[in-house]
N, C-alpha and C positions, 0 to 999 in steps of 0.2 A: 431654675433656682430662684427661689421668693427673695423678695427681700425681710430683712431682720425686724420687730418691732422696735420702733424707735425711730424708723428711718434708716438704718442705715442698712449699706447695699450687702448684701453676700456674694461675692467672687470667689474662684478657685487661684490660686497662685502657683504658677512651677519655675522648678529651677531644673537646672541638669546637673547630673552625677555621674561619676561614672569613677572607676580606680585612678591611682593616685592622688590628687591633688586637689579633683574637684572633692572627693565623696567627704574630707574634713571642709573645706568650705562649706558642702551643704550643712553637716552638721553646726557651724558655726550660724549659716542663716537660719538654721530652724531654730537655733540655741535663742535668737537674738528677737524671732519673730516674738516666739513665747514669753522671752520676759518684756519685750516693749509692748508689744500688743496681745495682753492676754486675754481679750475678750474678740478677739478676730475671730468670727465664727466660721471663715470659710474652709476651705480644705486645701492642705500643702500638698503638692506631687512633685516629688524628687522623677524627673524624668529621666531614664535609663536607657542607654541602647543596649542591646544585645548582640551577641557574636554572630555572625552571618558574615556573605562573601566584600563588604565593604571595609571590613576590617580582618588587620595580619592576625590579631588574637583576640582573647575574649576581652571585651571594654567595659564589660559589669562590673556592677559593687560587691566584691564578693566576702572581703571582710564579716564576719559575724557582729563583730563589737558595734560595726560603724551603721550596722543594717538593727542591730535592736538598739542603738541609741536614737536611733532616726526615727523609729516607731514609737520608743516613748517619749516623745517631743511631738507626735502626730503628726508626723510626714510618711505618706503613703506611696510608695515605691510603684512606678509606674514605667513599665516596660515598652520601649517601642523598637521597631524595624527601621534601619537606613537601608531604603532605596534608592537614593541618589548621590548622597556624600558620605558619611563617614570618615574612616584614618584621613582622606584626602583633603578634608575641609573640614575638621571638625565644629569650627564655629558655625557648620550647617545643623545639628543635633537642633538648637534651640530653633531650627524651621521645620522638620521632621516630628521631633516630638509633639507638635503643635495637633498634629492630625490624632494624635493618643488620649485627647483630655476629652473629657465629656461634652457631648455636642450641644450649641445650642444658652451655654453655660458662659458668663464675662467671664474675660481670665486679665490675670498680668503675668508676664514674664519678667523674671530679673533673669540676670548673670549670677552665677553660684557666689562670687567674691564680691560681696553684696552682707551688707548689714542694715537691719531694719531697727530704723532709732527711735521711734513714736507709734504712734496710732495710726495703724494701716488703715483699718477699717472707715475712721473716718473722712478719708482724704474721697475728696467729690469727682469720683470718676463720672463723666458720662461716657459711660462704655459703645452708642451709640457711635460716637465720635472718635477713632482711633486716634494716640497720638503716644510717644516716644521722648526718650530724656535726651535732652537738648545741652546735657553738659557735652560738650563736644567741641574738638578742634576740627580747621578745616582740611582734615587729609586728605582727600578725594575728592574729585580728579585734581592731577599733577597733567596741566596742560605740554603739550608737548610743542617742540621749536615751530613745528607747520600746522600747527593748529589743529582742529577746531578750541574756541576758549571756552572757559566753563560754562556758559550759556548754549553753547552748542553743543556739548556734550551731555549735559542734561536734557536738554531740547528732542535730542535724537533718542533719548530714552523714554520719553517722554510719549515721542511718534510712535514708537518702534510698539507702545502698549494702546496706543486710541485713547492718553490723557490728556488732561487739558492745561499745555504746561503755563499757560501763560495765568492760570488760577491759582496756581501752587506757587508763586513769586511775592516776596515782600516787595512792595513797592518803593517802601520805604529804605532798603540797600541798594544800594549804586550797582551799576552794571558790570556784570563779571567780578562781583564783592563774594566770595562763597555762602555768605548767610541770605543774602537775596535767595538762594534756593533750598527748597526743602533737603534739611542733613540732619543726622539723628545719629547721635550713641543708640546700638544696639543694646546698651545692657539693660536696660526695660522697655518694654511696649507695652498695649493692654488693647482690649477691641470685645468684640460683643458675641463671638462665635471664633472658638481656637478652631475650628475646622477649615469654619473660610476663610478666616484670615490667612490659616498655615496651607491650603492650597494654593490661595493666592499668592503669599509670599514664594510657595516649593516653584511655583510656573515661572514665575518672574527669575526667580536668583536662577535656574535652572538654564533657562534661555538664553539669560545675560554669558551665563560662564562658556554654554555651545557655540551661540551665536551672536557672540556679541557687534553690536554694531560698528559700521565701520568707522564713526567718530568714535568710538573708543579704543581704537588699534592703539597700541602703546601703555594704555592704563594697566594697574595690578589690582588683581579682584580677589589676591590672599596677604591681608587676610580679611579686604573691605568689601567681599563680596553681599554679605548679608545688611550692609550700611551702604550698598549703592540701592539696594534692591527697596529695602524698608520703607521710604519715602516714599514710593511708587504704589505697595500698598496702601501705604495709609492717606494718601490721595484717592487712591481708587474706590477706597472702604466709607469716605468721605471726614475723615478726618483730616488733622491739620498740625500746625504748631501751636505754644503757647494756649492749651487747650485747661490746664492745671494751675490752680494760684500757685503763686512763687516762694518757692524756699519749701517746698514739701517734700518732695520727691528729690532726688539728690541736694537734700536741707535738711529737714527738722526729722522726715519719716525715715528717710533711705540714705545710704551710704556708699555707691559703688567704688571702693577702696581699692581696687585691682591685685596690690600686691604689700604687704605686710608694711615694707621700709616706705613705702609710700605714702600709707596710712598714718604712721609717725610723724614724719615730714609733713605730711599740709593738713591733715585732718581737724577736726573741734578737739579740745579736751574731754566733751560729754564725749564722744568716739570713742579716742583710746578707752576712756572708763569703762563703757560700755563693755569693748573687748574685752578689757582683764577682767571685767566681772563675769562673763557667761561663761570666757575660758578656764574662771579658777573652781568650780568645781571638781573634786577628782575624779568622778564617773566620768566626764567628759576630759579632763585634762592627761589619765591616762590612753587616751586612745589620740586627743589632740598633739601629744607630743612624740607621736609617729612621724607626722610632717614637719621635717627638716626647720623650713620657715619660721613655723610657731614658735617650733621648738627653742629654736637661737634667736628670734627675734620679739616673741612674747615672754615665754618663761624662764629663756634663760639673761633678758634685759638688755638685749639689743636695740632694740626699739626705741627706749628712752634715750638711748644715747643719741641714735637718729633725731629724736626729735629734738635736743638740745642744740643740734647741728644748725635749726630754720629757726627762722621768726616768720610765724604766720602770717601776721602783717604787711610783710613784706617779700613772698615767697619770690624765685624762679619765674618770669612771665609763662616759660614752656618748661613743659614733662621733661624733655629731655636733660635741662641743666639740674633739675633736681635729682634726675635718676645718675646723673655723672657725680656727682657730687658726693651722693651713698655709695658709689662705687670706689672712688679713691677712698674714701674711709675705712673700705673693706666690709662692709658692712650690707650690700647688695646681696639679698639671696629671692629666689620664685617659689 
């Protein structure tokens, strides 16, 4: 894939889809791609699994509305096979589908619940250098009373691949601080070949889940299986942290908003804006308000009232007291 005249890079972008929940989010990220960055030359694939023995029933987008609104926003439906996880771990799709995209070709992945607020195009990837959105708390590992401590558990991951763990350590965090070691939100990554990346990643998460080491007896790897694994690629691939200037990517460009009352709650005001503008068209707003969510928390003004609830300025330190908080309101929905 060339790059653009001008300079700027051309990349493919995927997200995943699949019935229910995700397939209006995609439609919302391709809604949102289109009008922030309408001159992103690259190519959107809604990556899809398909029914086979990993899953109880069919996981397609089978919708018609949801499949020709996706087409004319230029998102190209991109079919793939789970060999290894599926219904069991679905947050393994975004490692699978990785082997589906064009070889050879820079990619980024986002997470479907994911809105693009600026200019994709121009954000200075070096795709050389793999690297992952670092809004992230420290969920994993939860050290256990007989140890090993998080240095030893990473450590052992570390061995267990022939990595160089003591390269992948900010030196600058104290020992046993969880940001001394490489951690990553899965909901983007980007790298210079989906092939090797997503073998590399499918080898690793795959191993870990069989055989996992025995410093990690005790750990949960659902649903941080693919956020134990990630950092290990992008070590391996020679990437790193703090790879991207700041405030682009979950800032000014991107938006991984997880879940609607959330998005209220702590988001920008250009955010919400953005929302109600891509969702108020009718061609999209009749099919958008199939999903429950939207429905009560975009168009029918749940949201605002959510958001009267916070002061930006002064949110919740953790997810957790915010998400209690829309909950006693009533006002909590997925």
């Amino acid at each position: 894939m060339a790059n653009n005249p001008g300079g700027r890079q051309a990349f493919n972008v995927m997200i995943v889809g699949q019935a229910g929940r995700l397939q209006y989010e995609c439609l919302l990220f391709a809604a949102s791609l289109r009008h922030s960055a309408p001159d992103f030359a690259g190519r959107l694939f809604v990556a899809v699994p398909q029914a086979g023995p990993c899953w109880d029933g069919d996981p397609a987008i089978r919708n018609p509305e949801v499949l020709a609104a996706l087409a004319g926003l230029g998102a190209e439906i991109l079919p793939f096979e789970n060999r290894v996880f599926g219904a069991s771990y679905p947050h393994g799709n975004k490692i699978e589908a990785l082997l589906a995209l064009p070889e050879g070709e820079p990619f980024v992945f986002f997470d479907s619940d994911t809105l693009i607020c600026g200019d994709l195009g121009a954000v200075p990837f070096d795709f050389a250098r793999p690297s992952a959105s670092e809004r992230v708390e420290g969920t994993w590992p939860v050290p256990t009373l007989y140890g090993p401590d998080i240095g030893g558990i990473w450590q052992a991951l570390y061995d267990r691949f022939g990595l160089d763990f003591a390269a992948s350590l900010d030196p600058g965090q104290p020992e046993n601080y969880w940001r001394r070691y490489l951690y990553f939100n899965a909901g983007w990554f980007y790298g210079p070949c989906p092939r090797v990346f997503g073998a590399r990643f499918l080898d690793y998460a795959r191993d870990i889940r069989d055989d996992p080491p025995v410093a990690l007896t005790g750990q949960s790897f659902d649903p941080w299986l693919d956020q134990v694994a990630l950092p290990l690629v992008i070590h391996a691939l020679g990437g790193g942290r703090d790879l991207l200037p700041e405030g682009l990517l979950d800032g000014a460009v991107s938006c991984h908003y997880r879940h609607f009352p959330l998005l209220y709650a702590r988001e920008s005001d250009a955010v919400v804006a953005l929302l109600e503008t891509i969702a108020a068209p009718n061609k999209l707003k009749k099919i958008l308000k199939n999903h429950e969510a939207m429905k009560r928390t975009v168009y029918q003004g749940r949201g605002q009232k959510v958001r009267a609830m916070f002061d930006r300025a002064n949110l919740p330190r953790n997810e957790k007291a915010i998400r209690n908080r829309i909950r006693e309101a009533g006002f909590w929905i997925r």
